[in-house]
C-alpha positions as CSV (number, residue, x, y, z in Angstrom):
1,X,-13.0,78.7,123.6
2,X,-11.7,80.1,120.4
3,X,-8.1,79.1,119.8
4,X,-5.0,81.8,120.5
5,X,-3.5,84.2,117.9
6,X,-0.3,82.5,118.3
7,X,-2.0,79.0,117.6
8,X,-4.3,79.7,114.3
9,X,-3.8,80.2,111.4
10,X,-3.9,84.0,111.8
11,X,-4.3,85.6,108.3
12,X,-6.1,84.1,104.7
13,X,-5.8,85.2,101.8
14,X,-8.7,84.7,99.3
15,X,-9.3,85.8,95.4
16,X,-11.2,84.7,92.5
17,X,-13.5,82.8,94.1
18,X,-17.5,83.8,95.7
19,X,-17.5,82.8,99.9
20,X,-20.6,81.7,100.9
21,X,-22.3,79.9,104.3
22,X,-23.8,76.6,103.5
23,X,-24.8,73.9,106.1
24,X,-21.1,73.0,106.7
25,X,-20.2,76.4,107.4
26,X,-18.3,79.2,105.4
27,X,-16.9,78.2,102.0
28,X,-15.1,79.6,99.6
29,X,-16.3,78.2,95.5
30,X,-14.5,78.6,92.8
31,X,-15.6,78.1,88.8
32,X,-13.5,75.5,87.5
33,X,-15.7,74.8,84.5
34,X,-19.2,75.6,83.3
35,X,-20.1,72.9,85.0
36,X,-17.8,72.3,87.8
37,X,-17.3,74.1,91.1
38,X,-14.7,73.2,93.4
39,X,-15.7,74.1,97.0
40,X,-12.9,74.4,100.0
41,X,-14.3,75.1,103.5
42,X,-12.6,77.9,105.8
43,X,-12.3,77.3,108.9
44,X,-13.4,80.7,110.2
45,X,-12.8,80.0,114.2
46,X,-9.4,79.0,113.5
47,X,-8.7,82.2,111.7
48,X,-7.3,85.6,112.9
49,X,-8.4,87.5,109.4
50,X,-9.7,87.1,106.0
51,X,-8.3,89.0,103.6
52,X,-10.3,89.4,100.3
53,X,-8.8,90.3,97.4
54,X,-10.5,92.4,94.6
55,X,-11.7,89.1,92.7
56,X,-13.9,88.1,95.8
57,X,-17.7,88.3,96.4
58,X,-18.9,87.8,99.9
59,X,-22.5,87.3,101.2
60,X,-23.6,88.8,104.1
61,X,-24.6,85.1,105.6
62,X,-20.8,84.3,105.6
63,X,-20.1,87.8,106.7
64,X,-22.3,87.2,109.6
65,X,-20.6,84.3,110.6
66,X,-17.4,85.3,110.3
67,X,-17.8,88.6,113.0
68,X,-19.7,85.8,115.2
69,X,-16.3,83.6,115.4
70,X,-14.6,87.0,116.0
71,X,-12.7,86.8,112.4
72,X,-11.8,90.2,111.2
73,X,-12.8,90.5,107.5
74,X,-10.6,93.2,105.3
75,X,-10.8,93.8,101.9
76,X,-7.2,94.4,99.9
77,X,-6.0,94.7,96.6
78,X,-4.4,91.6,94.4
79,X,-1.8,89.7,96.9
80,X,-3.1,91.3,99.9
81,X,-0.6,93.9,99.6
82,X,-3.5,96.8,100.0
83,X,-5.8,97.4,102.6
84,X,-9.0,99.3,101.5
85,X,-11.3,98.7,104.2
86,X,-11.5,96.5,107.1
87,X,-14.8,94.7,108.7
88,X,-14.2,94.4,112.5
89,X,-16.2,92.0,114.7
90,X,-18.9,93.0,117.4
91,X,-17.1,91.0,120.1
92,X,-13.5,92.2,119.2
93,X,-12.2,93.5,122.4
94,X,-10.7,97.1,123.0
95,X,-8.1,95.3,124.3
96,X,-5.1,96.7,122.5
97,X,-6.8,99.8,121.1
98,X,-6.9,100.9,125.3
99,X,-3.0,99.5,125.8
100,X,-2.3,102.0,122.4
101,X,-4.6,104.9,123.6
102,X,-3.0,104.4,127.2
103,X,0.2,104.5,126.2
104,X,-0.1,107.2,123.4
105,X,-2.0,109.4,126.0
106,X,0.7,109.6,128.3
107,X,3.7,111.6,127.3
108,X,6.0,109.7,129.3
109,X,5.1,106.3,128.0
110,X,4.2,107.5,124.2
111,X,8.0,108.6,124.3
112,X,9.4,105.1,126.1
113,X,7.0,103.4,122.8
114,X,8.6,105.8,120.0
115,X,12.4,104.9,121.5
116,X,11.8,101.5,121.5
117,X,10.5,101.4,118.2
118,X,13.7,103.0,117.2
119,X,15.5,100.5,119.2
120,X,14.0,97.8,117.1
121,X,15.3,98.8,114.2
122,X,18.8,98.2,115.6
123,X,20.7,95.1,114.8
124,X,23.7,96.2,117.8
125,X,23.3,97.4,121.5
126,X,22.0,100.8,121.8
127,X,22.7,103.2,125.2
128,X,19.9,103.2,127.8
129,X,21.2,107.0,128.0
130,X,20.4,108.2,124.4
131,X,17.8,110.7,123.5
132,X,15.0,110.1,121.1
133,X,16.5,113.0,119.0
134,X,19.7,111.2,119.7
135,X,18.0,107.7,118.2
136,X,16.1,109.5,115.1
137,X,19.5,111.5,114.2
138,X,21.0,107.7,114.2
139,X,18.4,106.4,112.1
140,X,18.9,108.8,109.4
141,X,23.1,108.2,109.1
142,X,21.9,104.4,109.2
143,X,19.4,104.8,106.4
144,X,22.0,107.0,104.4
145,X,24.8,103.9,104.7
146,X,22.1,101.6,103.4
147,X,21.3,103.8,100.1
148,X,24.8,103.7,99.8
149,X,25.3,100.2,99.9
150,X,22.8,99.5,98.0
151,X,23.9,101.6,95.5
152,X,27.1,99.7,95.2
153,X,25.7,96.3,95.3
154,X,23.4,97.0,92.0
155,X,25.7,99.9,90.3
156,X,23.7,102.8,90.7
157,X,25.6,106.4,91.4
158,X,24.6,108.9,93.7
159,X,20.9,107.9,95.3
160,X,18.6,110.8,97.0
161,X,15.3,109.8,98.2
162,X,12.2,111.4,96.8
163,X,9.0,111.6,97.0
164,X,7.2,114.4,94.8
165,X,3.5,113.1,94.3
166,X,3.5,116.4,91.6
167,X,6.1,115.4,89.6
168,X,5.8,111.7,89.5
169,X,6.6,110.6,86.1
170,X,9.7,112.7,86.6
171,X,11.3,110.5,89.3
172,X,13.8,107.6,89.0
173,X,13.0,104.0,88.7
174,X,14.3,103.0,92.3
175,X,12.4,106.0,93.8
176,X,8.9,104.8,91.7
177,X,9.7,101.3,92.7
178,X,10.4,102.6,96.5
179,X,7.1,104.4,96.7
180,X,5.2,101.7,94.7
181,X,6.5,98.8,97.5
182,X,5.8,101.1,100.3
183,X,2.3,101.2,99.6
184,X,2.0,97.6,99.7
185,X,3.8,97.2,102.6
186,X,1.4,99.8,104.5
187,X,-1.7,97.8,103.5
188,X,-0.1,94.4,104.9
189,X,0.6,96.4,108.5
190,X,-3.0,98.1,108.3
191,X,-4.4,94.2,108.1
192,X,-2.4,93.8,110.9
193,X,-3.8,96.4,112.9
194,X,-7.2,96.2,112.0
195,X,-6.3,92.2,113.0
196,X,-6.0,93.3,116.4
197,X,-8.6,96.5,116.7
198,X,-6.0,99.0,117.1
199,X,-6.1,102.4,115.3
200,X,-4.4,103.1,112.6
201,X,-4.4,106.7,113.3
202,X,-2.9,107.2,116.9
203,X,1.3,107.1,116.0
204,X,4.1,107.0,118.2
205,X,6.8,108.6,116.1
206,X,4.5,110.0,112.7
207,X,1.6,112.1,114.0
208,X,-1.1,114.3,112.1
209,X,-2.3,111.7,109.6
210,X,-5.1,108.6,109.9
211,X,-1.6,105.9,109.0
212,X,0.3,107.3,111.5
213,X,1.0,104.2,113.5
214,X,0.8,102.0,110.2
215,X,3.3,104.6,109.1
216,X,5.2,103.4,113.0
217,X,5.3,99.6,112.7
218,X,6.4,99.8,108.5
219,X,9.5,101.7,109.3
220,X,10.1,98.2,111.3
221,X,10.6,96.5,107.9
222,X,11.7,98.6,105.3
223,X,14.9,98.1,105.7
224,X,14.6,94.0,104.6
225,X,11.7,94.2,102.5
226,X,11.1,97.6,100.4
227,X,14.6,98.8,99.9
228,X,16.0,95.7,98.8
229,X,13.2,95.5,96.0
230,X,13.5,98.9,94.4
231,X,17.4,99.4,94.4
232,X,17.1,95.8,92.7
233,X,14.4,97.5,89.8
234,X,17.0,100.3,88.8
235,X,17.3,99.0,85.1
236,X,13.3,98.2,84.7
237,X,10.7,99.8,82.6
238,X,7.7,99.6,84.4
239,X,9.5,99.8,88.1
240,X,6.1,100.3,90.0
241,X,4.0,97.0,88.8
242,X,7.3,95.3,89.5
243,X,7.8,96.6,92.7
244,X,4.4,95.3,93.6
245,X,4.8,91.6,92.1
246,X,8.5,91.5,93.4
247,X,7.5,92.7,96.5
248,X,4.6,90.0,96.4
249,X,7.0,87.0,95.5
250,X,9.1,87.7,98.0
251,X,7.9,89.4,101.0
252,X,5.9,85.9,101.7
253,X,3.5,87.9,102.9
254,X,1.8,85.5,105.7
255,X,4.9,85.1,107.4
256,X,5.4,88.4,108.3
257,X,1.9,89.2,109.6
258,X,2.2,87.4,112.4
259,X,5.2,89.0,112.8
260,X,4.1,92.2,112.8
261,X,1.1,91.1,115.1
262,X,3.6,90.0,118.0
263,X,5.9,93.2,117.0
264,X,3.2,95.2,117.8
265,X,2.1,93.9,120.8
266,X,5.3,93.9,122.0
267,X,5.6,97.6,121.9
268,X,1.9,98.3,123.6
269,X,2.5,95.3,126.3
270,X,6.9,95.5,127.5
271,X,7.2,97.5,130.4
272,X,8.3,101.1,130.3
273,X,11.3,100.3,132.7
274,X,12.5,96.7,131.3
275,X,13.4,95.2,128.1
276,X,11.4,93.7,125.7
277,X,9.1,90.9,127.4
278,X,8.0,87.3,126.5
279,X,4.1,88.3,125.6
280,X,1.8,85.1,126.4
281,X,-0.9,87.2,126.3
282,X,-1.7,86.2,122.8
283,X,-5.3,84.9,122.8
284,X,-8.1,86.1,120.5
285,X,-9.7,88.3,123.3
286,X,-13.3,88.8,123.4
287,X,-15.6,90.7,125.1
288,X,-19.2,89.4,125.5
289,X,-20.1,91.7,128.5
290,X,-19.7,95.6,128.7
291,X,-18.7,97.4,131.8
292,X,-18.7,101.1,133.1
293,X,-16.0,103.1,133.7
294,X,-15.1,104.5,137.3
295,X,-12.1,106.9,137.6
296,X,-12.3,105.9,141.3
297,X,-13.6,102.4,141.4
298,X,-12.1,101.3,138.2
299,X,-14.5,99.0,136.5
300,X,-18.2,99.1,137.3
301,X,-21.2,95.8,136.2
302,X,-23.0,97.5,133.3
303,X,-26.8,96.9,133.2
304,X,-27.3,97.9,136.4
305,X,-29.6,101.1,137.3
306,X,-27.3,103.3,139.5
307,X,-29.9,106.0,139.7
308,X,-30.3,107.0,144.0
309,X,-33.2,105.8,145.8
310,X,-35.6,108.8,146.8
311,X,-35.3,109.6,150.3
């Protein structure tokens, strides 16, 4: 039985070094000297996901081991702050990805996701009565106060978000800094997803776009992590290399992946009709035998020949 989510050591991050499988099992080596190489063995059933930064090489032995201990494998840029691709294992369950499609699907319940996700962004008591529009007209005054403030704090006048891809060089260092520490905070929550097999594309509040729901769960965090880190680079020179090393220092990065990991299933697992509830449903779950699906019998034994006998 592979240990629980909640129990591992959920996420590792690895760079400069060449993973391989020896007789022990994966290890990561690393070229002290010309003649030295220090070797530190990962303990690959006791981990949720590897994430590789760009100074990795992998071989496919270690990859092979690593989907076989259900280990999702994704490869990020320096600090794991990037998600570029993402290596699922064979016996990953659907598990979440059908509690997100489910849920998404339905009108009813994508709507009772998108206002609790709102909710979770609230520090006070919000009404059970208030609207979604209600909750996203509330979230825009609330992000307003906090330019303001933040703008205070550090000096600054008058600050507008914007985002103009077109005119890049043209914008302000908090806005570079803003859009530079978003990124990276969209690849942690994508290691996250692809952590638990959930798509990244299938939103509850964005929509149209294959990051919608990374787009969902980073709104979570801005707030604490991104703003803070690009009002605080208004004076610098080169705002978005030190939005990504600031954001790097002090995001400490593998404590809010698991985070996120019990954020999210949080919002795919708490009742429509209740508050949030206390998920123990947090093992690694696998799935070593298929089933067919029924719309009237629910699930049906795969391998079996269903064809009718001939009268």
């Amino acid at each position: 039985m592979l240990p629980r989510v909640a129990d591992s050591l959920s996420f590792l991050y690895l760079d400069m070094v060449r993973v391989i499988q020896d007789d022990t099992g994966v290890c990561a080596q690393i070229q002290v000297t010309p003649d030295h190489t220090d070797t530190v063995c990962i303990p690959t059933a006791a981990i949720s996901c590897l994430l590789l930064g760009p100074g990795v090489s992998i071989t496919t032995r270690a990859l092979s081991t690593l989907a076989r201990h259900g280990t999702s494998v994704v490869c990020t840029g320096s600090g794991g702050v990037r998600a570029y691709a993402g290596i699922l294992p064979d016996s990953l369950t659907t598990h979440w990805l059908e509690r997100q499609a489910n849920s998404w699907a339905d009108p009813q319940r994508r709507l009772h996701v998108a206002v609790r996700m709102y909710r979770m962004r609230f520090d006070d008591s919000i009404p059970d009565d208030v609207t979604l529009a209600q909750l996203r007209g509330m979230e825009g005054h609330r992000m307003k106060a906090l330019y303001r403030l933040l703008a205070q704090q550090h000096g600054i006048g008058r600050f507008r978000r914007n985002y103009h891809p077109d005119q890049w060089d043209q914008q302000d260092p908090v806005n570079l800094a803003l859009s530079s520490a978003n990124t990276c905070l969209y690849g942690v929550v994508h290691a996250a997803l692809l952590a638990l097999g959930c798509s990244p594309a299938l939103g509850f509040v964005h929509a149209g776009t294959q990051h919608a729901f990374v787009y969902d769960i980073a709104d979570l965090y801005k707030a604490h992590t991104t703003l803070p880190v690009a009002f605080s680079l208004h004076q610098s020179t080169n705002p978005e290399a030190d939005a990504r090393r600031k954001f790097r220092e002090e995001l400490r990065l593998f404590k809010l992946l698991p985070r996120t990991i019990r954020d999210i299933q949080t919002l795919l697992t708490a009742d429509a009709d209740t508050d949030f509830v206390d998920i123990d449903d947090t093992e690694r779950h696998e799935a070593h035998i298929v089933h067919l699906w029924d719309p009237e019998h629910g699930v049906l034994p795969a391998g079996t020949n269903y064809a009718r006998e001939a009268d």
